[in-house]
C-alpha positions in Angstrom: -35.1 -2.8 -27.3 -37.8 -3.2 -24.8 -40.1 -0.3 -23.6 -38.3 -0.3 -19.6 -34.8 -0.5 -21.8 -35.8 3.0 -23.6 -37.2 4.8 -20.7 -33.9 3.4 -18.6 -31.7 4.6 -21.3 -33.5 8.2 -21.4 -33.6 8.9 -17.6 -31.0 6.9 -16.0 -28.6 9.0 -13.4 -25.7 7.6 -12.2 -24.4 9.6 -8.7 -20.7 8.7 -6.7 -19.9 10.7 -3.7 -17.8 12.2 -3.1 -16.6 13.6 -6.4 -13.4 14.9 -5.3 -12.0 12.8 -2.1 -9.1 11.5 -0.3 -7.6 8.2 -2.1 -9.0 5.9 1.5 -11.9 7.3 1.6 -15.3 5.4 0.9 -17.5 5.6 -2.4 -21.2 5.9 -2.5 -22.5 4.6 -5.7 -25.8 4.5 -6.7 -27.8 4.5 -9.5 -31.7 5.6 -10.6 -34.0 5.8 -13.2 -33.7 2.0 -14.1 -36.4 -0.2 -15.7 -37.8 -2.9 -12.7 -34.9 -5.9 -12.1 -32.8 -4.6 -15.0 -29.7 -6.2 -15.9 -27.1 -3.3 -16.1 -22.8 -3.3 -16.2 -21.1 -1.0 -14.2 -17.7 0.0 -15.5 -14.4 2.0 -14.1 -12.3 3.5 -15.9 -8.9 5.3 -14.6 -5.9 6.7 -16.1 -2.1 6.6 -14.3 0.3 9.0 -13.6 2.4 6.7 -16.4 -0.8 7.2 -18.6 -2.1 3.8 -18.2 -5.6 2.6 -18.8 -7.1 0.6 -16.0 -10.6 -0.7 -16.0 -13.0 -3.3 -14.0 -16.5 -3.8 -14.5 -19.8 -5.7 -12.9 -22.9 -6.8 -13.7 -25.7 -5.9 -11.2 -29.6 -6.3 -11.3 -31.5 -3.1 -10.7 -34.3 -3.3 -7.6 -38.3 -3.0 -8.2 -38.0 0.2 -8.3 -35.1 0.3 -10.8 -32.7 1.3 -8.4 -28.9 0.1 -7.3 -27.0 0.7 -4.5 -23.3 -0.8 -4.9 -23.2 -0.8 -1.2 -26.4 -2.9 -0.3 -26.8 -4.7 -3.7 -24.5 -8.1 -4.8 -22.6 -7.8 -8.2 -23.6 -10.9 -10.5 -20.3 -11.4 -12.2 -17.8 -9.7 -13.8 -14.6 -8.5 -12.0 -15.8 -9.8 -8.4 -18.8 -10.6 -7.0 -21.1 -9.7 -4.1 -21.8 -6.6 -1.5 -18.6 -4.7 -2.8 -18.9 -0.8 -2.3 -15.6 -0.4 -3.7 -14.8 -3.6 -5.8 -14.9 -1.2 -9.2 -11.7 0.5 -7.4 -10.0 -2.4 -6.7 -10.3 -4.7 -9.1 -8.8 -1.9 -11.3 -6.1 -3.9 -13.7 -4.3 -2.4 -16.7 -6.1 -2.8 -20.4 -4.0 -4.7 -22.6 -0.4 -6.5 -22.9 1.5 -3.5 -21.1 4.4 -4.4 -18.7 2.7 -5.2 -15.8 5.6 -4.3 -13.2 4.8 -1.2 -12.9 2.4 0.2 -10.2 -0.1 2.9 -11.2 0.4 4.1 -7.2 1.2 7.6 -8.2 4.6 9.9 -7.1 3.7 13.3 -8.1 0.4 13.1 -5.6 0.0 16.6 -4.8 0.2 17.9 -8.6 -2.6 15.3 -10.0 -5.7 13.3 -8.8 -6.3 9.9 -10.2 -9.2 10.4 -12.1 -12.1 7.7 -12.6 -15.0 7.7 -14.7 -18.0 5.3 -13.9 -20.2 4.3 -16.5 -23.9 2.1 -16.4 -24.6 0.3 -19.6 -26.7 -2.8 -20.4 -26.0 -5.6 -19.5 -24.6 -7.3 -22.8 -26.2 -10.7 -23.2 -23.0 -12.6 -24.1 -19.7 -12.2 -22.4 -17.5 -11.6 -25.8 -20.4 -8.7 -26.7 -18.5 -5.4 -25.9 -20.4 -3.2 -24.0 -22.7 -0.5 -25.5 -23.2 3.3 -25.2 -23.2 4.5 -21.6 -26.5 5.1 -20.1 -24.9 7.9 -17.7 -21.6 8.3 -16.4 -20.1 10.5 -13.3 -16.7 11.4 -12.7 -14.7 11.8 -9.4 -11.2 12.6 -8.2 -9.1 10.6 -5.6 -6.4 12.4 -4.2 -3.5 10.9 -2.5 -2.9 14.7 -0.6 -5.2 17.9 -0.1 -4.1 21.2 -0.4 -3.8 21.9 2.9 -0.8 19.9 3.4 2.4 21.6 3.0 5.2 19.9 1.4 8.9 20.4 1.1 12.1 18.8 -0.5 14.3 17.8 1.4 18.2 18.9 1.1 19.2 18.8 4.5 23.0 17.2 4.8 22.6 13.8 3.5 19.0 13.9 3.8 16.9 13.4 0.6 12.8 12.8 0.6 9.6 15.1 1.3 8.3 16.4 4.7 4.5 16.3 4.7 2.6 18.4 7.0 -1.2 18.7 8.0 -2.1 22.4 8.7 -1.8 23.6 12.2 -0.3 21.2 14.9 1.7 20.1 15.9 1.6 16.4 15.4 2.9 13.1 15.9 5.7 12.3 13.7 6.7 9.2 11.2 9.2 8.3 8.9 7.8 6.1 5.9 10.1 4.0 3.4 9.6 1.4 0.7 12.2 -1.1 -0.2 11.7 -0.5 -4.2 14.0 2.8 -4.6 13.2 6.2 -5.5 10.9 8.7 -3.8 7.3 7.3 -3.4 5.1 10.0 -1.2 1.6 8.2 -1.8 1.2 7.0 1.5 3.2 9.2 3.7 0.9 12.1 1.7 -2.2 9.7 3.2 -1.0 9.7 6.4 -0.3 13.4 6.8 -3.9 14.0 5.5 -4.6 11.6 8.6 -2.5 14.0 10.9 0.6 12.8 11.1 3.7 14.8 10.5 5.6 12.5 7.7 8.7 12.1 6.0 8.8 10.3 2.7 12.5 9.1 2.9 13.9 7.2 -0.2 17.4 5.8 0.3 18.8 4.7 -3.4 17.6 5.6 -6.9 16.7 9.5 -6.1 18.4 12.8 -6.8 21.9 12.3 -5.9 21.5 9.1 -3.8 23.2 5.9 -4.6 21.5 4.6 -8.1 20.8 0.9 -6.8 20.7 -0.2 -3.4 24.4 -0.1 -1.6 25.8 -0.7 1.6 23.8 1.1 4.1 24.7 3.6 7.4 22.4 3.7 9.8 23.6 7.0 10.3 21.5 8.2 7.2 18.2 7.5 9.3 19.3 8.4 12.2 19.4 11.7 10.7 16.1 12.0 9.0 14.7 10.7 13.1 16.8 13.9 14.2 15.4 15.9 12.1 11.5 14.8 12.3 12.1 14.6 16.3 13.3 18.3 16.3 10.6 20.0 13.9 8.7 22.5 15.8 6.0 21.2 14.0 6.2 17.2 15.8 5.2 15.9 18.6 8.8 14.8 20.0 11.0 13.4 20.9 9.0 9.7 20.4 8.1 9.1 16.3 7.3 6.2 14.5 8.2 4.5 11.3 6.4 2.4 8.8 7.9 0.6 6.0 7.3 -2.2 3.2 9.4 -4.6 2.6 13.2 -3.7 2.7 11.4 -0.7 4.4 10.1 -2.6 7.3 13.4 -4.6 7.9 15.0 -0.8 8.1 12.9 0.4 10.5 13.1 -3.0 12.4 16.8 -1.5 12.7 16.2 1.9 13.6 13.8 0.9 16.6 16.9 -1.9 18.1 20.0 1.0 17.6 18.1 4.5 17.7 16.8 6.4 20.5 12.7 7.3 20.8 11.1 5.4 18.0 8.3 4.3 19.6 6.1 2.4 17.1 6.9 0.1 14.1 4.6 -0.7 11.6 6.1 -3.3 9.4 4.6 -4.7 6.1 6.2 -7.6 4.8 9.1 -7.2 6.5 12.0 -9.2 7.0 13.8 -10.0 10.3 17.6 -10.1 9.6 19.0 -7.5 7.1 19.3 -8.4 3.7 20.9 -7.8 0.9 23.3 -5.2 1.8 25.9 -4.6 4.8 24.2 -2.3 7.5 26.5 -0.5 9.6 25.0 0.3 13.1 27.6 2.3 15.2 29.7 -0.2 16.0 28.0 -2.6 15.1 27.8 -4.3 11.6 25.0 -6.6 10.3 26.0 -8.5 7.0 23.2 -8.6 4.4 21.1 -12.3 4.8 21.9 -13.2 1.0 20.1 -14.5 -1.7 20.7 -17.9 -3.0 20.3 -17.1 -7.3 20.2 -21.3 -7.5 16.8 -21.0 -5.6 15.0 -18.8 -8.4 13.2 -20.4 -10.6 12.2 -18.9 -14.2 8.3 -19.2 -15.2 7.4 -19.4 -19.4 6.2 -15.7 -19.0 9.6 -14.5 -18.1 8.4 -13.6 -14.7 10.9 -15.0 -12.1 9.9 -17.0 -8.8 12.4 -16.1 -5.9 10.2 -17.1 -2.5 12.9 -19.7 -1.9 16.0 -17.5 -2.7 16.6 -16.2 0.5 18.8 -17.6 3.1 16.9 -19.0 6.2 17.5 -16.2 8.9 17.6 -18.9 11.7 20.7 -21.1 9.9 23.5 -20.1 12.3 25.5 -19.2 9.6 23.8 -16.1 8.7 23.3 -15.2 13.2 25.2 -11.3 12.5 22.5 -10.7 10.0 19.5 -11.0 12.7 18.1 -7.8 13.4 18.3 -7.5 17.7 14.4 -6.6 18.1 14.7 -7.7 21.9 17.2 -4.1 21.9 13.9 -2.3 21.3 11.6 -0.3 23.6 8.9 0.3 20.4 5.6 -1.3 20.1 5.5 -3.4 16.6 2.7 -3.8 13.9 3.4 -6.5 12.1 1.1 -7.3 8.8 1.8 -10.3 6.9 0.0 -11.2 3.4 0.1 -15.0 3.6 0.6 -15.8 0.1 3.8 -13.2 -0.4 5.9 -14.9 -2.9 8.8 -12.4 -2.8 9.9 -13.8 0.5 8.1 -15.9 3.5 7.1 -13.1 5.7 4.6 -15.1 7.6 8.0 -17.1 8.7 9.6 -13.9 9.4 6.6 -12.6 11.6 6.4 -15.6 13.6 9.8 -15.9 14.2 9.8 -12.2 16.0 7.0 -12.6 17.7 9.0 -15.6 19.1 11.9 -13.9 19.5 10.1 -10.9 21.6 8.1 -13.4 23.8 11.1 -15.3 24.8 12.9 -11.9 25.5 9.7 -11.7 28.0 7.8 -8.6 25.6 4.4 -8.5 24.3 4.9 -5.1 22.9 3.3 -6.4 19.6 0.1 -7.5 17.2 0.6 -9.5 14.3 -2.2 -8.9 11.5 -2.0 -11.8 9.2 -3.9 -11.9 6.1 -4.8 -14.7 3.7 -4.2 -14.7 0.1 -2.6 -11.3 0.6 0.8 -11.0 -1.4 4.3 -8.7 -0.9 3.1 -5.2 -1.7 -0.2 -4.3 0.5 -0.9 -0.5 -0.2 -3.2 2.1 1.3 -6.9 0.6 0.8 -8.3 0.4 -2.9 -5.1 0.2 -4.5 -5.0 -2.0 -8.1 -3.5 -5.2 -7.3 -0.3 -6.0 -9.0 0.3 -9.8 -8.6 4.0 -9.0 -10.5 6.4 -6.0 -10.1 10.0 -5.3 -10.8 12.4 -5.9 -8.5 15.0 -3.6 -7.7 17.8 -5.7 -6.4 17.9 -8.2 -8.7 16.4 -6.3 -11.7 13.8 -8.9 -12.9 9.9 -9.2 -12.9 9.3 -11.4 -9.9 6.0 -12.7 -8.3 4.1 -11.1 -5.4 1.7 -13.0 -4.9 -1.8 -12.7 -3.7 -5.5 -13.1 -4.9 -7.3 -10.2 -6.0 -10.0 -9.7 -3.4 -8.0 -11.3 -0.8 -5.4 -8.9 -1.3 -8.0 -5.6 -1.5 -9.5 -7.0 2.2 -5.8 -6.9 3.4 -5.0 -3.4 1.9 -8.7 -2.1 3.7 -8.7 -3.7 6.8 -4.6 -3.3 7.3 -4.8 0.6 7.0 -7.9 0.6 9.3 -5.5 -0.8 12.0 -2.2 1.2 11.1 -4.2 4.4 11.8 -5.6 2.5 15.0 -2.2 1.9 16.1 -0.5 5.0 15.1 -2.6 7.4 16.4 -6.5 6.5 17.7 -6.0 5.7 21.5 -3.5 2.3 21.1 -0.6 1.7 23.3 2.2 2.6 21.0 -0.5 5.5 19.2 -0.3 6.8 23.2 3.7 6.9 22.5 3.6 9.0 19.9 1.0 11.3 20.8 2.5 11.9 24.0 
């Protein structure tokens, strides 16, 4: 070992601040005590909820001085490469053969952190060499809540999910839902830590809700809106609703049939209702269908379904179009390009179509390239295959790994922009 390769290995330090942070929030890296222009690996290491392993490494070259600085100085390989302040967060991926369907985006947020260790080693001098002892190593904690927030179940009538609340207030209010079943409070606990009042509403495959996804009432959300619209603690009556996915095209409905929602922000969404009847009122939509001919198998046993749904503009399937024009909200719609699940960049276009010709421009499309289905809160591990809950099978999501972490950044930038920092529909709900 050379003579700067000892002294490195004796006084190296290794700092990331914060050490204990929110889950958005930004990570200064750096390290010191490096031999000049050393070639060092940085590595991640994380543990899920589920107990998964995740890690992502990159190989950097230390300055004159023997310093690094992750967010001036280009990674040389590894996981990603270039000025990436955060690429050892987000080019997280599960070690080994494990299922990779399921997301390490964690439910029980406000009981644990997700927990990452940071290690600087050598830089091994062949690719297949494993890496050798750490030459320092710093912990930190990202949490997707704070303990400020207060949280409470919700048994209210029909009403099942978690109220989130930032201390104080009161607050604009939102209603947050994701197409995949169950209760998952990552995000709404996010954006109460960003001051928003926020209910986490599941609507199948929690407590004593439906098991799988079922013909849906509208009257179900019309009764978690009453009841965010009429907390003391909310900014009322105008609320907003962001969802992904099956989530999106559900608040899509509650802004055309429900009084006061005043912002949409739709990820991935769909226009006409799918897969299940929705009863408005009077009103009923049919579920768009999905054609099971159109889904193709891949060798890995991971299905392909992009194609499988019916075109929402064939007249045949007119009842399922959700009537956006009915809506007085202001829309968000993000759109990851490459989404295999279904052709949301179709979807998008063909509302903002829809809401011109209605003579609106109460809207912003975002639309990202190489982004897939399932765009998260910013540094989120990138799942390129998850399980889907309709039809019960792996299916692709699509997206490229850094294409998809600059969509998942950038996206939440402008959902807080829009929601709450001075933009028209932001205006809405903050009264």
């Amino acid at each position: 070992m050379s003579t700067s390769a000892l002294l490195a290995q004796k006084s190296a330090t290794l700092t990331v601040t914060p050490k204990t942070g929110l889950a958005d929030e930004l990570l200064d890296i750096k390290v010191e005590g490096l031999g000049p222009r050393e070639r060092v690996t940085l590595r991640a290491s994380a543990v899920s909820y589920r107990g998964r392993l995740f890690r992502s490494l990159a190989h950097y070259e230390a300055d004159g001085r023997g310093g690094l600085d992750l967010a001036r100085d280009r990674a040389l390989g590894g996981d990603f490469t270039g000025v990436e302040p955060m690429g050892l967060l987000w080019s997280l991926t599960p070690v080994g053969s494990e299922d990779p369907c399921f997301s390490q985006m964690p439910r029980g947020v406000m009981k644990t952190p997700l927990k990452v260790e940071v290690t600087v080693h050598h830089a091994p001098q062949q690719q297949a060499v494993p890496l050798g002892p750490a030459l320092a190593s710093a912990q930190v904690q990202r949490w997707f809540s704070s303990p400020e927030l207060s949280r409470a179940r919700l048994q209210a009538g029909r009403l099942r999910g978690v109220f989130l609340l930032p201390p104080d207030g009161p607050f604009p209010g939102l209603i947050d839902m994701f197409g995949d079943g169950g209760l998952n409070e990552s995000r709404a606990s996010l954006l109460a830590c960003r001051g928003f009042a926020t209910l986490a509403l599941p609507f199948f495959g929690y407590e004593d809700l439906p098991p799988i996804m079922k013909d849906l009432n509208l009257d179900y959300f019309e009764e978690a809106a009453k009841f965010v619209q009429s907390h003391p603690k909310v900014k009322g009556p105008h609320i907003g609703v962001i969802g992904s996915g099956k989530g999106a095209e559900l608040a899509f409905s509650m802004a055309s049939f429900l009084p006061n929602i005043a912002a949409v922000v739709s990820i991935n969404g769909c226009v006409s209702n799918t897969a299940t009847t929705l009863t408005c009122g009077r009103s009923i939509l049919p579920g768009l269908p999905f054609n099971l001919d159109k889904i193709s198998a891949m060798d890995s046993g991971v299905y392909d379904v992009k194609e499988a749904l019916e075109d929402p503009l064939d007249p045949a399937y007119r009842e399922s179009r959700i009537p956006l024009e009915k809506a007085s909200a202001h829309f968000l719609f993000i759109v990851g390009e490459d989404d295999r699940h279904w052709k949301s960049s179709v979807y998008a276009d063909i509302a903002v179509k829809h809401l011109t010709e209605h003579g609106k421009a109460n809207f912003t499309l975002l639309s990202y390239p190489n982004a897939g289905h399932r765009i998260d809160p910013p540094y989120s591990p990138f799942f390129s295959v998850y399980l889907d809950p309709v039809l019960g099978v792996p299916i692709l999501g699509g997206g490229q790994l850094k294409a998809h972490a600059v969509a998942q950044i950038e996206s939440w930038k402008k959902i807080l922009e829009f929601l709450h920092l001075g933009s028209e529909a932001g205006s809405a709900l903050t009264g």
